[in-house]
Backbone as numpy.savetxt, mean C-alpha at the origin, in Angstrom:
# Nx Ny Nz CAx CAy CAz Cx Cy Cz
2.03 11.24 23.96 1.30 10.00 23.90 -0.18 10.24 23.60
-0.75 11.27 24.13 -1.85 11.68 23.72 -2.65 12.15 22.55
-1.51 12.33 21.55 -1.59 12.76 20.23 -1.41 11.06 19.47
-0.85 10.69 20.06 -0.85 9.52 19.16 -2.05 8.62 19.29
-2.39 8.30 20.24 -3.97 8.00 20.85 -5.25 8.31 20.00
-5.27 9.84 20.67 -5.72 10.55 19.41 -6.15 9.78 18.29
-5.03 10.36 17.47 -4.77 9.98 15.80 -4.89 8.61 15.79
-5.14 7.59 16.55 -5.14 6.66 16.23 -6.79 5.81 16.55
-7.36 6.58 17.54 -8.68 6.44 17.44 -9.19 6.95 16.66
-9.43 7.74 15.68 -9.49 8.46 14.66 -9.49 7.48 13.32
-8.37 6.78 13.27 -8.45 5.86 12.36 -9.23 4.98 12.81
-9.50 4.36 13.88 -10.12 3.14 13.81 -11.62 3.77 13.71
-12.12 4.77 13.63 -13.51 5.29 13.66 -13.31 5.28 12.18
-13.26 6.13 11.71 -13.17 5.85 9.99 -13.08 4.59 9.59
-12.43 3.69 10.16 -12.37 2.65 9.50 -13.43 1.20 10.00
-13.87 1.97 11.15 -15.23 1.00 11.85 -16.61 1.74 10.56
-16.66 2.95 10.70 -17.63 3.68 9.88 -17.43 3.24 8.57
-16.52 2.85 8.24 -16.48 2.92 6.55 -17.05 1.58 5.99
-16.48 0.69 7.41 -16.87 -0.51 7.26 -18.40 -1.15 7.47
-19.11 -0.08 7.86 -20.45 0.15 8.05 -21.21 0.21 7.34
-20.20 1.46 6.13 -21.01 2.18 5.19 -21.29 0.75 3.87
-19.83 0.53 3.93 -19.70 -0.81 2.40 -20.70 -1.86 3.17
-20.83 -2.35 4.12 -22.15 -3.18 4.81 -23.16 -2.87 4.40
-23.55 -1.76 4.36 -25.09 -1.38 3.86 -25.65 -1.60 2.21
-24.27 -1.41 1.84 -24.19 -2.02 -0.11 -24.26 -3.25 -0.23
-23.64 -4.39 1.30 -23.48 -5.78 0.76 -21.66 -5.81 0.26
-20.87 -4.77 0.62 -19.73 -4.93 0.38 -18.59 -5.10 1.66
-17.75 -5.67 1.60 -16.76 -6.07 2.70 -15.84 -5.03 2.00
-15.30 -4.37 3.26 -13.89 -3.30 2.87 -13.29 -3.42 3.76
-11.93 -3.07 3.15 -11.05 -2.75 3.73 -10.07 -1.86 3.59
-9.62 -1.44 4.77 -8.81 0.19 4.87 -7.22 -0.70 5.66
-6.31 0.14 4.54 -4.77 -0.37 5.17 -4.45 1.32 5.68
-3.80 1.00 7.17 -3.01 1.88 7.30 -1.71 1.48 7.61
-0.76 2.01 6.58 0.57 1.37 6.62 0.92 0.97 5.48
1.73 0.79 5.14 1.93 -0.31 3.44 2.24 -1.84 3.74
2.94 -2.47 4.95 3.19 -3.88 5.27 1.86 -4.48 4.81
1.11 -4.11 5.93 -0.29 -4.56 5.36 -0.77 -5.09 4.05
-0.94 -3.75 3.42 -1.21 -3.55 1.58 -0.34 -4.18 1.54
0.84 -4.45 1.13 1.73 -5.27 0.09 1.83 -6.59 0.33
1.32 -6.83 1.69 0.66 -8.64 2.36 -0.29 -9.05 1.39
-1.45 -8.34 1.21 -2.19 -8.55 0.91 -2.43 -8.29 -0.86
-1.72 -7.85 -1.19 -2.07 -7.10 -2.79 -1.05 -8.50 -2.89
-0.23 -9.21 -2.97 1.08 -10.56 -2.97 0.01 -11.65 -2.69
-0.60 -11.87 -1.96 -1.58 -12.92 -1.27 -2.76 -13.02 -2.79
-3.01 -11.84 -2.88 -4.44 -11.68 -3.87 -3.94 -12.19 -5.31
-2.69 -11.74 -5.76 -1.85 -11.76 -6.75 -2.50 -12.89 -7.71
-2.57 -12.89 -8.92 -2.70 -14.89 -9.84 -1.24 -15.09 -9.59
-0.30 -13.95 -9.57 1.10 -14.34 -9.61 2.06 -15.29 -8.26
2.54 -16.15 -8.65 3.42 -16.26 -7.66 3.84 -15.12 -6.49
4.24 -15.30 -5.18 4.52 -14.15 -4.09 4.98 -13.41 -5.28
7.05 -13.97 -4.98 8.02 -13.66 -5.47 8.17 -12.98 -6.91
7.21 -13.40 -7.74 7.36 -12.90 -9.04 6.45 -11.51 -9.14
5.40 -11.90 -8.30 4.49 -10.65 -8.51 5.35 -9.12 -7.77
6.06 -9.63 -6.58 6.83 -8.66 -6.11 7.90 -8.46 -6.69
9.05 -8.86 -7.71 9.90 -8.65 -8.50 8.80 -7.70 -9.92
7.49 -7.80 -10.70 7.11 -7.23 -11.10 5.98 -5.70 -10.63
6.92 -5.87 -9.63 5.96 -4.35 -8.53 6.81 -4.00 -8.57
8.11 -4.12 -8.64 9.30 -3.21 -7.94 9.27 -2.36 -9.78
9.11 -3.41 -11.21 9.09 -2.59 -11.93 8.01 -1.92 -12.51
6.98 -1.97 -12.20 5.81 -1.08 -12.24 6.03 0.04 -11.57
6.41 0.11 -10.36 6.38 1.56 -9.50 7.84 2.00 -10.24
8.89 1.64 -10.49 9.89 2.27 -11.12 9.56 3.06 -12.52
8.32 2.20 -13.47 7.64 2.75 -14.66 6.83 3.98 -14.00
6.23 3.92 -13.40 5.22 4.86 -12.74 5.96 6.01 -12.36
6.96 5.93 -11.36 7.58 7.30 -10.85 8.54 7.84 -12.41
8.77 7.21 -13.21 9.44 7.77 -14.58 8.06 8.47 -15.56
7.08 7.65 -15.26 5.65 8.33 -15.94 5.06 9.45 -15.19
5.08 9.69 -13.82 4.60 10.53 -13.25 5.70 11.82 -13.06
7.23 11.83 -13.82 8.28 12.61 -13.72 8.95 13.02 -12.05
9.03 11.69 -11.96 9.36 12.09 -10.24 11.07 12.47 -10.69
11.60 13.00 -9.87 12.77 13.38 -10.36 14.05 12.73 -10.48
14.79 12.71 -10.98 16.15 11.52 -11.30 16.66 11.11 -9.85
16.60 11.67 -8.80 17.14 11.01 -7.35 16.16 10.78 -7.29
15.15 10.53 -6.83 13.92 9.58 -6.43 13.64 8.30 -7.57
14.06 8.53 -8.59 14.18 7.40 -9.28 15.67 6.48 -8.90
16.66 7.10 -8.68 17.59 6.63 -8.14 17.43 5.91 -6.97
17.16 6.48 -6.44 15.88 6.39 -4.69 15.98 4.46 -4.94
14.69 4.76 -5.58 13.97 3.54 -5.90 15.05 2.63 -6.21
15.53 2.56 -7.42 16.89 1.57 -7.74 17.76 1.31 -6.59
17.97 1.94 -6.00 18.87 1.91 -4.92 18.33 0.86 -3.40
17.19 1.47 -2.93 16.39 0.51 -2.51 16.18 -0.72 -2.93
15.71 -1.11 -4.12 15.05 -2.44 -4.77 16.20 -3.41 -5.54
17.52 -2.45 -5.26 18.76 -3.29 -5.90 18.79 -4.61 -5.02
19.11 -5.75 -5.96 19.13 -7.38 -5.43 20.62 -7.63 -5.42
21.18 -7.59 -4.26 22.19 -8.07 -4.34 22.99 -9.65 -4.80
């Protein structure tokens, strides 16, 4: 439990500090830890509809891991996951 504590005050210092630092520019930031978060918010920000913008994420990161040569099971991976029943 102490390690997790830890590591987790840790983040919130980085992320109190960072938020300090973009203050001093006149900028608001923000730090996701987690992806729920990010993908709340990157859907929210979207011009796109929720739903559509997240049906066109599922094929962007599928383009991406084929552009970045991730390997045929991790592309599988992905399909497999993001399949709509």
């Amino acid at each position: 439990m102490a390690t997790f504590y830890n590591l987790h005050r840790h983040v919130l210092q980085i992320m109190f500090l960072s938020s300090q630092w973009a203050a001093g520019f006149g900028l608001s930031l923000t730090l996701f830890h987690g992806w729920p978060k990010f993908v709340d918010q990157v859907l929210f920000w979207s011009a796109l509809p929720k739903l559509d913008g997240a049906k066109q994420a599922v094929v962007f990161i599928r383009d991406r891991l084929i552009a970045v040569e991730a390997s045929p099971d991790s592309v599988a991976l992905w399909d497999w996951i993001t399949a709509s029943n």
